[in-house]
N, C-alpha and C positions, 0 to 999 in steps of 0.2 A: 512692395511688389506692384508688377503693373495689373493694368486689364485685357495685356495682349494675349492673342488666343495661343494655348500652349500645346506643345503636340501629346498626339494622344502618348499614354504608355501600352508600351510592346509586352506581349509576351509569347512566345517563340515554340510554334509546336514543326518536326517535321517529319514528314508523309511519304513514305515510298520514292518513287525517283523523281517527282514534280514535289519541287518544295514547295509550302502551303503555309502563311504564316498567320495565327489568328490572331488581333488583336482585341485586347481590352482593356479598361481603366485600374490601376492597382488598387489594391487591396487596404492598401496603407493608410491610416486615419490622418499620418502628416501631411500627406500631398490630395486634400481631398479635392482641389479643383480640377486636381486627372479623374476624379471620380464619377463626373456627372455626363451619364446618360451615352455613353459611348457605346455602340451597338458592337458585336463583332465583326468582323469582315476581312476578307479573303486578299492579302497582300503577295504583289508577285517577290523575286529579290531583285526586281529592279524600283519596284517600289519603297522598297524598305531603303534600299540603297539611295533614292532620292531622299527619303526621309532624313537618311543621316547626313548627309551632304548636305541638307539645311539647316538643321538642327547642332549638330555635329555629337551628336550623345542619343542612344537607345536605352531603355530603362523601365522597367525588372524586364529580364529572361530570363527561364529557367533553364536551368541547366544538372545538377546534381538532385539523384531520387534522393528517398530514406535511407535506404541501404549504400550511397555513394559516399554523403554527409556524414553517417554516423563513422561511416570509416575515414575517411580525410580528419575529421576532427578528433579522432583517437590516435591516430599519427602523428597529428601536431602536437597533441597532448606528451606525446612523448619525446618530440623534438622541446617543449617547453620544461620536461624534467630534463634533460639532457643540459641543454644550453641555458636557463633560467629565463626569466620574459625581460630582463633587462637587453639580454642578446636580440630574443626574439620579436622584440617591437619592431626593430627596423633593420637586424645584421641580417635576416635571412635568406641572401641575394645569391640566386641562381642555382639553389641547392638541387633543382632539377637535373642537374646533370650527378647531383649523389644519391638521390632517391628516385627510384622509379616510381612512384606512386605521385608524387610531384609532377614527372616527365609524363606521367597517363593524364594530371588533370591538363596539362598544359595543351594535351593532345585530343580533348574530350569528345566526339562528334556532333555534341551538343554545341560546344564553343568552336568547331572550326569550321562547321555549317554555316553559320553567321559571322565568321571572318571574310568564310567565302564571295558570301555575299556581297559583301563591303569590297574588299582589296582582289576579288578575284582568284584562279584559283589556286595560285601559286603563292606561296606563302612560307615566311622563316620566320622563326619566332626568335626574338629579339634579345630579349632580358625578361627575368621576373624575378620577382619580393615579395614575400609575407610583409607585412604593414599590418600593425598590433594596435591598438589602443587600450589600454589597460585600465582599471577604473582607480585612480588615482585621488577621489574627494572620498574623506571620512563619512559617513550616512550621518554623525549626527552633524557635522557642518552643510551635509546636503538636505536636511530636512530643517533645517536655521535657515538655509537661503530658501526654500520654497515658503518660509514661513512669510520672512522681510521680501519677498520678489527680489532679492536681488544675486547677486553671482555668488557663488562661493568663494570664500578668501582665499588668494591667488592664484582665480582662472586663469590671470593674465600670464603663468608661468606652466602653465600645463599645455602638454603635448600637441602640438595643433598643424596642418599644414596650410600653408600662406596661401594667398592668391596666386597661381601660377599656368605656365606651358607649360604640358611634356616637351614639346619640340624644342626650349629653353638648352636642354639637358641632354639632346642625342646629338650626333654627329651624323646626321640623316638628310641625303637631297634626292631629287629623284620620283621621292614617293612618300607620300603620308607612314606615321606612325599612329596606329589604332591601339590602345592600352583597353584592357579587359579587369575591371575587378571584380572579382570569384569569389559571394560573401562567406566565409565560414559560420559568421555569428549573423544575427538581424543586426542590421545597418540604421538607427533611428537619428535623430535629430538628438535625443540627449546624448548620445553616445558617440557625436560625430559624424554623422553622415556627408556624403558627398554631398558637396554644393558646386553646381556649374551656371553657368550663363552662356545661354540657349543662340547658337549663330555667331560666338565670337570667333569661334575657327574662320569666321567669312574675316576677319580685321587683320590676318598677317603677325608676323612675331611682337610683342609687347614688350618695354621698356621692362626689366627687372633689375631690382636695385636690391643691397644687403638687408633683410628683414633688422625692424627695430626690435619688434615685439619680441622677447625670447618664448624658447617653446619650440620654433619651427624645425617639424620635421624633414624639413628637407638636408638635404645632405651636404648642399651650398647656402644655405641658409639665404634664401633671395627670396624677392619675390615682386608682384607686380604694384605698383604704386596704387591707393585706393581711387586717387582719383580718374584712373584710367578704368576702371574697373565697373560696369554698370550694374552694380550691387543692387542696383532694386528691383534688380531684373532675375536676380538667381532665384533657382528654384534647388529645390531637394532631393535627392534621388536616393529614395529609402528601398532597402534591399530586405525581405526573408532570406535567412540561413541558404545555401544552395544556389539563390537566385545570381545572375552578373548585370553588370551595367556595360556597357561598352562608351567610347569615346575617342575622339579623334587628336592628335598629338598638338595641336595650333587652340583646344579650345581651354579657357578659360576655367580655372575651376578650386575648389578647395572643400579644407573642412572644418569643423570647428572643434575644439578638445572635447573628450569626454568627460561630463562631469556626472553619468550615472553609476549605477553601482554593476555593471554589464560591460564584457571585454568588446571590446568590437575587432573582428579579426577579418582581413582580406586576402585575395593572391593576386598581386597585381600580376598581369603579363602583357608583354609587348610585342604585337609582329606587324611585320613591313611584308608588301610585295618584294618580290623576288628584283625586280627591277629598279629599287632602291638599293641606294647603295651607299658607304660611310663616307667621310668627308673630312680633309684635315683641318685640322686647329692645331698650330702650335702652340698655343697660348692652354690648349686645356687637352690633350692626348687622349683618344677613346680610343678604348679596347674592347672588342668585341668578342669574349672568347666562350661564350654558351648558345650563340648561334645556332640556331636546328633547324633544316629543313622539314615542315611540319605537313606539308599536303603539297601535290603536283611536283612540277618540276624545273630546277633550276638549270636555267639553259646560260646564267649570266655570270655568277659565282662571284660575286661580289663581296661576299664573305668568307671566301676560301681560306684567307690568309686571318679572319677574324680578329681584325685590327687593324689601326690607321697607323 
């Protein structure tokens, strides 16, 4: 890790008709260098909006009460009897448009306050995926490895996602794509948490090449070569249950497998302004067919036909 100064963490209150955003240092014992001495203070959304724009990632906001979370995560629960967790680590793509309760979080005023922000006020929500991590090391192999410090017998084959873009993966020009993950579970460092590198959205699309390591969750199995990657630069973006991280489609980021004894569960979602629009690849055909207009108004319809 460096000694660059890091930006503060967000957390996200908003106010009547003048949005008001206060920030403060999180809470989290793994990212304690966001912790020191950060007073609160009063951000405009053009502020916050510069913020991301250099940054390229906001991190914790809250978003889901007590009474939100305990219901989203009894739903799931039952989407996980339904389907078993081998589906639900990573099949559970776009079911927004089969559950409403899905299409509400995707719709949250909490989460599209802070889209607004960002992408303005017009906005279609893209795609979204539950993303599982399930705790996959025996406890007494995990308490052999905190004994010897060393990994658990074969980390190197558990669930992990590589170094990568979103932008990699959409068929999007025009206009940034902003992904939002929406924690169900707390989001920690044993259990996987987001790891990003702060301003690489400023670097343009990155070389991605077939992953070696097996494990990756990704769905093209790629990813970005390590030496492109300025890995002592990443930081962690630990999430409470409820809380989202947001992030920009160009910036760099990953996570590492779960090797505690705790699921780690997300919702990913992705929206574009309305002024973005899809883009062909022959080479690799995207389909866009869960497309939602989620706030304002689409004057462009670029996804009419929700597909290339």
């Amino acid at each position: 890790m460096t000694d660059r100064q890091e930006p503060d963490r967000i957390q996200t209150y908003w106010e009547t008709e003048q949005t008001t955003v206060y920030i403060s240092p999180t809470l989290e014992a793994e990212s304690q260098r966001y912790q020191q001495g950060n007073p609160k203070m009063n951000t405009s959304p053009a502020e916050l909006q510069e913020r991301y724009n250099e940054e390229g990632f906001l991190s914790p906001l809250p978003v889901l009460d007590e009474t939100e979370l305990r219901e989203a995560r009894e739903a799931f629960a039952k989407l996980e009897e339904e389907f078993g967790t081998e589906y639900t680590q990573y099949s559970l793509h776009n079911v927004h448009l089969q559950y409403p309760w899905v299409m509400n979080l995707t719709k949250h005023p909490r989460i599209l306050q802070v889209i607004q922000a960002i992408l303005g006020p017009d906005v279609i929500l893209l795609d979204s995926r539950f993303i599982c991590k399930y705790p996959t090391v025996k406890p007494t192999k995990l308490q052999e490895s905190k004994t010897d410090q060393s990994k658990p017998d074969g980390d190197d084959e558990l669930p992990y996602v590589a170094w990568h873009q979103d932008m990699r993966y959409w068929g999007i020009a025009g206009g940034p794509v902003l992904s939002v993950w929406l924690a169900l579970d707390d989001s920690q460092k044993d259990n996987g948490v987001l790891q990003v590198i702060p301003g690489s959205h400023c670097s343009g699309m990155l070389l991605h090449r077939q992953a070696t390591r097996p494990g990756n969750l990704l769905s093209v199995n790629q990813e970005i070569p390590e030496e492109l990657v300025r890995v002592d630069e990443a930081v962690l973006c630990p999430l409470k249950a409820g809380q989202m991280s947001i992030h920009d489609g160009l910036l760099v980021h990953a996570s590492d497998a779960n090797t505690s004894q705790r699921r780690r569960c997300g919702f990913v979602i992705r929206y574009v302004p309305t002024y973005a629009y899809p883009t062909e690849d022959p080479d690799r055909p995207r389909k866009f067919h869960a497309t939602e207009l989620v706030c304002g108004v689409d004057q462009f319809h670029h996804f009419s036909n929700k597909s290339t």
